[in-house]
N, C-alpha and C positions, 0 to 999 in steps of 0.2 A: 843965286842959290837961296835966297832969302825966305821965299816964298817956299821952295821945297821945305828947308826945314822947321819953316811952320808947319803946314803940314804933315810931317812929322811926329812935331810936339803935339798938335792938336791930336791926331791918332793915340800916342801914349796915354794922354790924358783924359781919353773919351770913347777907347774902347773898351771901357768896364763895364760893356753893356746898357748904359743909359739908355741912349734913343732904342734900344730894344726895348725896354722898360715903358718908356714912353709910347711907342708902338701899340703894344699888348695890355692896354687900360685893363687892369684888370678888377678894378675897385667897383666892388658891388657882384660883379661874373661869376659865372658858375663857368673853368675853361676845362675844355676837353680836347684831349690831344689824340687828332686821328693817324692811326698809325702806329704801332707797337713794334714798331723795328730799330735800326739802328739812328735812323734819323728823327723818328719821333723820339728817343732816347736826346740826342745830344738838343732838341726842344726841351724836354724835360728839364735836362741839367743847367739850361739859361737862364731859363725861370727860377729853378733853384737857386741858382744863385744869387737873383736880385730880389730873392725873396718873395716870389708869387706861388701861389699854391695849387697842384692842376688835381681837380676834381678826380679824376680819371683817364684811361688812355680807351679808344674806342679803335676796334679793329674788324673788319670783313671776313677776317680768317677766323675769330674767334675763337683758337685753340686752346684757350684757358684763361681763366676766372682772375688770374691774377698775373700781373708781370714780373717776369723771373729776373729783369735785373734792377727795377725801382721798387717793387713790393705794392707796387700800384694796383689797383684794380681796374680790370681790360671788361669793357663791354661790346657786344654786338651791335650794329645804328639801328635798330630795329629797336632797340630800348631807350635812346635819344629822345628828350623832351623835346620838342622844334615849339612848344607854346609859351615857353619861358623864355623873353625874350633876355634874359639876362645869360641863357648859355649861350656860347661861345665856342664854336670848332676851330681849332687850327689843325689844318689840313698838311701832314707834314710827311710825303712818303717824296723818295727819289724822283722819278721816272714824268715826267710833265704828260706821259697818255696818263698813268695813273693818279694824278692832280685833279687834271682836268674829269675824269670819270666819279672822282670820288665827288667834286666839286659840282657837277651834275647829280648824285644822287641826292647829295643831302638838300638842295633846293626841290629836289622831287619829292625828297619828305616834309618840305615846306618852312626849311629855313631861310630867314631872310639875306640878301646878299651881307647887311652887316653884322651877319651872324657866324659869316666863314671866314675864316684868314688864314690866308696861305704861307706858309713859313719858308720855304725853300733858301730863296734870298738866305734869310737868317739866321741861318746855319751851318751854311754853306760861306761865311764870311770869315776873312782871315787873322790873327789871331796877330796880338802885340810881339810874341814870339817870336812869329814868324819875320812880322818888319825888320824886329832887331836882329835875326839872322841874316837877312838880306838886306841890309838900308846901302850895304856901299854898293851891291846892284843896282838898286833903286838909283840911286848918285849916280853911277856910272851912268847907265840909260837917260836919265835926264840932262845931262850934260853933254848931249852928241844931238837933243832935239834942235832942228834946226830954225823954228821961230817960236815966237810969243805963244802964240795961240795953241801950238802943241804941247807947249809946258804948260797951258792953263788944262788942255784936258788930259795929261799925265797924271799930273796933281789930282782932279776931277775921278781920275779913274782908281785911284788911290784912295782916296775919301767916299766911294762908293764899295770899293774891298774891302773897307775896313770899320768905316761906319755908316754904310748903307746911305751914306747923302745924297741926294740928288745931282745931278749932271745934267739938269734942260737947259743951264744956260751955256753948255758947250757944245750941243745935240746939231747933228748938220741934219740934213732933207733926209730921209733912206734913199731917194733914188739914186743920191750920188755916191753911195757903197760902192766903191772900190776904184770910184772914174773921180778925185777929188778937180776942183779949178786947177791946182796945178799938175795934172795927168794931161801932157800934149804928147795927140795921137798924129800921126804921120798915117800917109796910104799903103806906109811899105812893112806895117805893125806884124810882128808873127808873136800872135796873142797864145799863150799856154795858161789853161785852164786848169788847175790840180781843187778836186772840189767840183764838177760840173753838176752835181743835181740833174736838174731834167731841163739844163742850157739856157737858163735864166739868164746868167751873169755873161755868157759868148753870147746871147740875143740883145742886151746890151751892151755891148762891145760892138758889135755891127751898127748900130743904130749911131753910136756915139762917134764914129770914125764913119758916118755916112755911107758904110758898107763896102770902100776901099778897104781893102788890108791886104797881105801877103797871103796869110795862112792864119789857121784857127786848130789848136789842138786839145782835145778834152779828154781830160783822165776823170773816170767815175769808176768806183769799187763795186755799185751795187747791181748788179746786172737787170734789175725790175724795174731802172732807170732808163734803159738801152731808146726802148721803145719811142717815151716822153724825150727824149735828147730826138732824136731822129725825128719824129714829128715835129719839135719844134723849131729846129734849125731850118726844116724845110730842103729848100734849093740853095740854101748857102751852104758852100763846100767847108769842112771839116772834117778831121783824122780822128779818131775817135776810138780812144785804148779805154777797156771794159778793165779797171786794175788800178789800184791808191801807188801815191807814191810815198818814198821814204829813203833811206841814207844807201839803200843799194837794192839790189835784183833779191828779192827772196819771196817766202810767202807767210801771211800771218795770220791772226786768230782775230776773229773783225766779228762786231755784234750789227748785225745788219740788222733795220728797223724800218725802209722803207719808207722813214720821212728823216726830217730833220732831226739830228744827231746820232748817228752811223758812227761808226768809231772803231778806230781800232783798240782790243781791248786784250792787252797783256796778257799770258797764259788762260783769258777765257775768250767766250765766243762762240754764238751759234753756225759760224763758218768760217771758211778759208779764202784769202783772196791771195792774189799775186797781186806783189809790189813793186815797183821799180826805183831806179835814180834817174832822174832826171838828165843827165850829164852822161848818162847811155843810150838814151833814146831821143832826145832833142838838141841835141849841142851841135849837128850838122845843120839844124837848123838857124840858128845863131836867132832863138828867142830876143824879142824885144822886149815883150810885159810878161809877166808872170804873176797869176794869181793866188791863192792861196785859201780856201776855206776848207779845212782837211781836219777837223774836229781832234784836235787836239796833238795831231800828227806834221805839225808846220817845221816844227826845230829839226827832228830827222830829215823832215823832207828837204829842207836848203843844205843840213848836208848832203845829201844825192845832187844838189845843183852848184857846189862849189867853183869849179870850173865855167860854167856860165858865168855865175857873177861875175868871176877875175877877169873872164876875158872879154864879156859883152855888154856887161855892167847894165841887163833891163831895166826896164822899172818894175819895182815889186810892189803889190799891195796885198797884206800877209795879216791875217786875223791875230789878235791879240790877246785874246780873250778866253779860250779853251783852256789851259791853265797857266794856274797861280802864277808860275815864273817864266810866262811868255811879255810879259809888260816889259821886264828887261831884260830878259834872255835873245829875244828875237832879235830887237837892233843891236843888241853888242856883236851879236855873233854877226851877222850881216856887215858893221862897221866895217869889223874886223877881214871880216872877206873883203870887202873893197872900199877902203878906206874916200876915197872919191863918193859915194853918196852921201845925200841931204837925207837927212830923220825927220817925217813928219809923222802926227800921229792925229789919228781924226774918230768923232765916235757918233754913232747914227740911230742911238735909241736910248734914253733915259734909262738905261736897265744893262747888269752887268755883261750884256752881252753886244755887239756891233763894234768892238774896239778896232781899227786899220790900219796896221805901219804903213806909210809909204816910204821906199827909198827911192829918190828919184837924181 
């Protein structure tokens, strides 16, 4: 436990913002914060705090001259000097299309790449607060990992939440998302898919099991997937439920987006899907593996599969990463369902997202 509570300590003592400070040189800049919402807001307030001064807030919507909760002044990009290489955009709205678009314009009005910096990361990181409300979660989870190297990238993923530190020297391949060395596949696999996208992750699964297996079943919420699953499974047979799952049969309020991060989104949502439990539609099957990439929907969802785990104990490989207290919320509650599996924990991209419990 030595090592946890260093990192810990180090957290307490180091998330006053520093390496943010560090980050955002702002010595000699002219910075300008894009985005006048609530996220360019809580940018604002970081920089106030360690004392950096932002020029301005610059926004698309341009609906007024001034910002009604900093007293800032909001401009249009179209007013944006791109010839003074001393300004500085930080690019700071929710949504990674609208990132990425805004992150495209302003190179189109001839900012240089070291001219843009995207904040998201940095705002989005979790607060001393928060540790200290949760550290004997944090304890608990860390204490049920079953080797070294998942306590290095626990730890790893905790000093990324908290002070944005890097994680390459516990980064595995991408391609082995979700299949880790210790995932032994058998011919007689009934792989359940929750998260199927357009059958990437069942295309590997086929490949990695040499294309023996039982069965293959894929739960996708978004129906604009249908299509892309179906082509690309091909002539490999699969069951294929159009519907998310979660802790029982009902229907919810889901923001479909047609790429990567779909979500179901509490009291809003541009649509409705049907959801299921798991433990009513596949438990005659007596699942082996079960996956998990369900943006943010994994904790409801292993409740809908309680019964599996107790009695079939699969292997699970379940995203960690969608929120804040899935790091230790997910294997507790798992332990807890069946005390018989190993906690591994493995992470496949430098960046706070790729985190994989395995229970195997």
């Amino acid at each position: 436990m030595e090592e946890f509570y260093r990192t810990v300590e180090m957290i307490r003592n180091q998330v006053d913002l520093e390496t943010f400070r560090e980050m955002v040189d702002s010595q000699g800049k002219q910075l300008i914060i894009f985005g006048a919402g609530d996220c360019g807001h809580k940018v604002y307030d970081m920089l106030h705090r360690v004392g950096i001064e932002v020029s301005c807030f610059c926004d698309n919507r341009g609906q007024t001259d001034k910002d009604m909760v900093t007293g800032v002044r909001v401009v249009k990009p179209e007013f944006l000097d791109n010839t003074d290489e001393n300004v500085v955009v930080l690019v700071s709205v929710v949504e990674d299309e609208d990132r990425d678009s805004i992150c495209r314009q302003l190179r189109a009005q001839g900012f240089a790449g070291k001219q843009i910096l995207v904040m998201r990361e940095y705002y989005d990181r979790l607060t001393v607060e928060w540790l200290e409300s949760h550290l004997e979660e944090y304890k608990k989870a860390y204490q049920l990992l079953a080797d070294d190297f998942s306590r290095r990238v626990y730890l790893a993923r905790m000093r990324k939440m908290f002070l944005m530190r890097s994680m390459a020297d516990v980064v595995r391949p991408h391609e082995e998302s979700y299949f880790d060395e210790k995932v032994e596949l058998t011919d007689k696999e009934v792989f359940i898919d929750c998260g199927g996208f357009d059958g990437d992750t069942s295309l590997q699964f086929i490949e990695r099991c040499g294309g023996k297996y039982d069965r293959i079943v894929i739960f996708e919420p978004e129906l604009c997937k249908k299509e892309a699953i179906e082509k690309n499974l091909g002539k490999n047979s699969c069951e294929l439920h159009m519907c998310g799952v979660w802790s029982k049969n009902t229907t919810l309020q889901f923001e479909a987006k047609g790429t990567d991060g779909s979500h179901v989104a509490e009291g809003e949502g541009n649509c409705q899907v049907p959801v299921v439990a798991l433990d009513e539609v596949v438990y005659d099957y007596a699942p082996t593996f079960i996956k998990m990439d369900i943006e943010g929907a994994e904790q409801e969802a292993l409740k809908g599969c309680r019964k599996i785990i107790r009695d079939y104990r699969p292997k699970l490989a379940i995203c960690l990463y969608h929120k804040p207290d899935d790091l230790f919320g997910i294997p507790v509650m798992v332990k807890e369902m069946n005390p018989e599996y190993r906690i591994y924990v493995r992470q496949y991209s430098d960046t706070k997202y790729e985190t994989v419990m395995y229970a195997l």
